[in-house]
C-alpha positions as CSV (number, residue, x, y, z in Angstrom):
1,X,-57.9,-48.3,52.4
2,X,-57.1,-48.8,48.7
3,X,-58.0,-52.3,48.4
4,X,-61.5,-51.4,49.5
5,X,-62.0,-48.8,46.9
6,X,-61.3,-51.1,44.1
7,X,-63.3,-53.8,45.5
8,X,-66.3,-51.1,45.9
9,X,-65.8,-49.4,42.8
10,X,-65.5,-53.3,41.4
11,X,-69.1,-54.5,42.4
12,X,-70.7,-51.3,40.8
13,X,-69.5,-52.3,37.5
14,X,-72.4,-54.3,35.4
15,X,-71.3,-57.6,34.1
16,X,-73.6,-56.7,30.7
17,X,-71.0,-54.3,30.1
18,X,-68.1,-57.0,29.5
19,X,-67.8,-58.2,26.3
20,X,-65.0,-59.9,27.2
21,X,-62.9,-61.5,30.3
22,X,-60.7,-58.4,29.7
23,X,-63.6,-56.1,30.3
24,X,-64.4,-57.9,34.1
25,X,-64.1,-56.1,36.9
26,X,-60.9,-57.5,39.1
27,X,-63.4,-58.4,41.5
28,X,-66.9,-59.8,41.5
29,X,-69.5,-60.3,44.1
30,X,-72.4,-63.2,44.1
31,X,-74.6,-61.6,41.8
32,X,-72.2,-60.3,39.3
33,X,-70.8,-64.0,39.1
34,X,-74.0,-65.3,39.2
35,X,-75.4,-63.2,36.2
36,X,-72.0,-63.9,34.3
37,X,-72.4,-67.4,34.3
38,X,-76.0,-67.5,34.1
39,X,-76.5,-69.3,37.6
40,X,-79.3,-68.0,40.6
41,X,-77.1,-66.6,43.4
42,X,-78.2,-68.9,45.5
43,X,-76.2,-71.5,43.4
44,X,-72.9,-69.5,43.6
45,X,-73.5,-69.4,47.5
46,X,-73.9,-73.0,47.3
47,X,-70.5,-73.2,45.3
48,X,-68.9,-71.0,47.9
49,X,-70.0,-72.8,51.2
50,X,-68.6,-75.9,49.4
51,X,-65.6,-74.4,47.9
52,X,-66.0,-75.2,45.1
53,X,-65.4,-72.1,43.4
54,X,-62.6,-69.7,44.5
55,X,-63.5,-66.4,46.7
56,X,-62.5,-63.8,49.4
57,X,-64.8,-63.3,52.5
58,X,-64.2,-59.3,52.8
59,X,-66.4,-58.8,55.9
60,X,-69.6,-60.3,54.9
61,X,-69.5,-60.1,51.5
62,X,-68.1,-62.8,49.1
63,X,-65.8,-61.7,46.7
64,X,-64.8,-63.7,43.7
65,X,-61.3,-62.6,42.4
66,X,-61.4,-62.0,38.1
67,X,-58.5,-64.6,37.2
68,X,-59.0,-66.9,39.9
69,X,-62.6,-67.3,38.3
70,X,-61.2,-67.4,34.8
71,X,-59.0,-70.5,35.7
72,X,-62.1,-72.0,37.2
73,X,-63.8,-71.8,34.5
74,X,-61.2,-73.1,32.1
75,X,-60.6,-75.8,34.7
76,X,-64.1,-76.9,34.4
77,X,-64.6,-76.7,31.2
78,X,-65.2,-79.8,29.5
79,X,-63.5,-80.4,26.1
80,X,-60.5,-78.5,26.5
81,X,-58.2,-80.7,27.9
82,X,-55.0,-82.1,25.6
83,X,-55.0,-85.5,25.2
């Protein structure tokens, strides 16, 4: 199964590799995310169960697409907006 591969291959990438959005893996799991944005994993959990932030249940796991992620971010980042 090919998308499984690149989810699994995905999660054992270290987020303090990325210098960049470019350098993120296309998927991320709780405690990627959580270290990315400097959050407990419990808080990207609670961001989940609430949906406020967007993932993938794959099986158990919650995965947290690259560019959906990025446009949350942007989305809620305040300042940014044109006026």
């Amino acid at each position: 199964m090919k998308n499984k591969k690149q989810i699994d291959e995905a999660l054992k990438q270290p987020i303090s590799d990325c210098k960049s959005y470019d350098d993120l893996p296309m998927f991320m799991d709780t405690k990627q995310v959580a270290e990315l944005l400097n959050l407990s994993r419990t808080t990207i959990y609670d961001l989940a169960k609430e949906h406020e932030i967007p993932f993938i249940r794959f099986g158990a796991k919650i995965i947290i697409p690259k560019q959906e992620l990025i446009e949350w971010i942007k989305a809620h980042t305040e300042g940014t907006h044109e006026v």
